[in-house]
C-alpha positions as a Markdown table, in Angstrom:
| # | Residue | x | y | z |
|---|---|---|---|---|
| 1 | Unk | 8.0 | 6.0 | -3.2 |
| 2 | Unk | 8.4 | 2.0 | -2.8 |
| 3 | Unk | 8.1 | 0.0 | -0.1 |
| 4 | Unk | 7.7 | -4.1 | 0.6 |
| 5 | Unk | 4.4 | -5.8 | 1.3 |
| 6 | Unk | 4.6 | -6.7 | 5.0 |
| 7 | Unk | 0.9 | -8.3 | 5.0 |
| 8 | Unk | -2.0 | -8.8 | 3.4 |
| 9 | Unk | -5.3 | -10.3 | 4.3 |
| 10 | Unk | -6.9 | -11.8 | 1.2 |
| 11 | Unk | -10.7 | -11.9 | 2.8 |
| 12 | Unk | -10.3 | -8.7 | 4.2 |
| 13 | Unk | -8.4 | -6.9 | 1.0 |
| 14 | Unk | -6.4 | -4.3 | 3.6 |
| 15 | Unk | -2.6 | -5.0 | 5.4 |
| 16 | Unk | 0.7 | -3.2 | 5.8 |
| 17 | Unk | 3.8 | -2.2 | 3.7 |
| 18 | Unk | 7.1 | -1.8 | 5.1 |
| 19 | Unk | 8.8 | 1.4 | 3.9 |
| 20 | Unk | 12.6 | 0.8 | 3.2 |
| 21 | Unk | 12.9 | 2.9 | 6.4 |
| 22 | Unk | 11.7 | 0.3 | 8.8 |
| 23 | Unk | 8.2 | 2.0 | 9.4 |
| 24 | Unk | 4.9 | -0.1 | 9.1 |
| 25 | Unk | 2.2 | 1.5 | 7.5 |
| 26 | Unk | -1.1 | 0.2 | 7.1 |
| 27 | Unk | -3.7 | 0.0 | 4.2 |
| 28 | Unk | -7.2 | -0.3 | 4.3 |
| 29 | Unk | -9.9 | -2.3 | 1.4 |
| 30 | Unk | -10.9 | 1.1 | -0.1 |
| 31 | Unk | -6.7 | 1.1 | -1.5 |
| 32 | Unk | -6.6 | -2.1 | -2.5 |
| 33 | Unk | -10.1 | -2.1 | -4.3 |
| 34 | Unk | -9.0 | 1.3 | -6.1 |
| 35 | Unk | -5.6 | -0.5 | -7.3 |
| 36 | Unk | -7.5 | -3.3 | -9.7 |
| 37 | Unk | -4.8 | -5.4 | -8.5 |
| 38 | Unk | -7.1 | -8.8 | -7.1 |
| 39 | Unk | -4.3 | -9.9 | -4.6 |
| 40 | Unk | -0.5 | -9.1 | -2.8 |
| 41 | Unk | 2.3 | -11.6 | -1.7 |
| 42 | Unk | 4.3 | -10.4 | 1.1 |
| 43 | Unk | 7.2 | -9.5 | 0.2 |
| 44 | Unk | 6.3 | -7.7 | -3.2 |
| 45 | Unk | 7.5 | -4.6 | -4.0 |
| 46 | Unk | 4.9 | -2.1 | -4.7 |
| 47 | Unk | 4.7 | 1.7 | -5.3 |
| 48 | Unk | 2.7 | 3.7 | -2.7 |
| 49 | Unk | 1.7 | 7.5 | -2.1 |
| 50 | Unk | 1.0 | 8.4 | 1.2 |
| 51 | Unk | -0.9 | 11.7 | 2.6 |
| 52 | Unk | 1.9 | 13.5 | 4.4 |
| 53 | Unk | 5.1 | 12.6 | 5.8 |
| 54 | Unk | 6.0 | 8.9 | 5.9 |
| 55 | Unk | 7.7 | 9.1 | 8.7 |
| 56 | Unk | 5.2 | 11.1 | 10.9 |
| 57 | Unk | 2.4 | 8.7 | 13.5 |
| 58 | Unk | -0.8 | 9.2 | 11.8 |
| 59 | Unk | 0.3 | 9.4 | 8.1 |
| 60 | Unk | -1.9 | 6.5 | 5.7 |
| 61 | Unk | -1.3 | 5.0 | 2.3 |
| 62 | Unk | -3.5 | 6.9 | -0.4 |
| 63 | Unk | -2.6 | 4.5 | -3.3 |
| 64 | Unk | -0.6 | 1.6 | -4.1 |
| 65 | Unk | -0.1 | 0.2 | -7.5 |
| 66 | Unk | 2.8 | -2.4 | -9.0 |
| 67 | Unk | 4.6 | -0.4 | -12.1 |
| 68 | Unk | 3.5 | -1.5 | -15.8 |
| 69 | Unk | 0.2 | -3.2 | -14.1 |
| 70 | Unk | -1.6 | -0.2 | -12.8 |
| 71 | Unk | -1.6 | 2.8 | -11.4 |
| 72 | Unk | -4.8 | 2.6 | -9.2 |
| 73 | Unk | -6.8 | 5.6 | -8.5 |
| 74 | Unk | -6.0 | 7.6 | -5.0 |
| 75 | Unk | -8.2 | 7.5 | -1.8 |
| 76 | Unk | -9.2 | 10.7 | -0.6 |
């Protein structure tokens, strides 16, 4: 699935993505660190897998990785 980096907090290396639905969902270090990406623009379209359904309160990004620069390992 894709979705649209809402933010991102460079010191902090966690933010949000917007799912093409509207929801916010929220990311923590642990992603980010596991993607080897080093930093996000808002705005930037990324790939994501989450751990349920998107759509349901409590569900959380596993993995988030831009196609062709790596696939990142997911969070369990």
């Amino acid at each position: 699935m894709q979705a649209s980096v809402h933010t991102y907090d460079l010191e902090g290396r966690d933010g949000t993505v917007l799912l093409d639905t509207g929801r916010v969902l929220p990311f923590p270090a642990a992603v980010m660190d596991a993607s080897g990406l080093r930093h996000l623009r808002v705005g930037q379209r990324v790939s994501i897998e989450v751990d349920g359904d998107p759509e349901d309160l409590g569900t959380s990004l596993t993995r988030l990785w831009i196609v062709g620069i790596g696939a990142g390992e997911t969070i369990t």
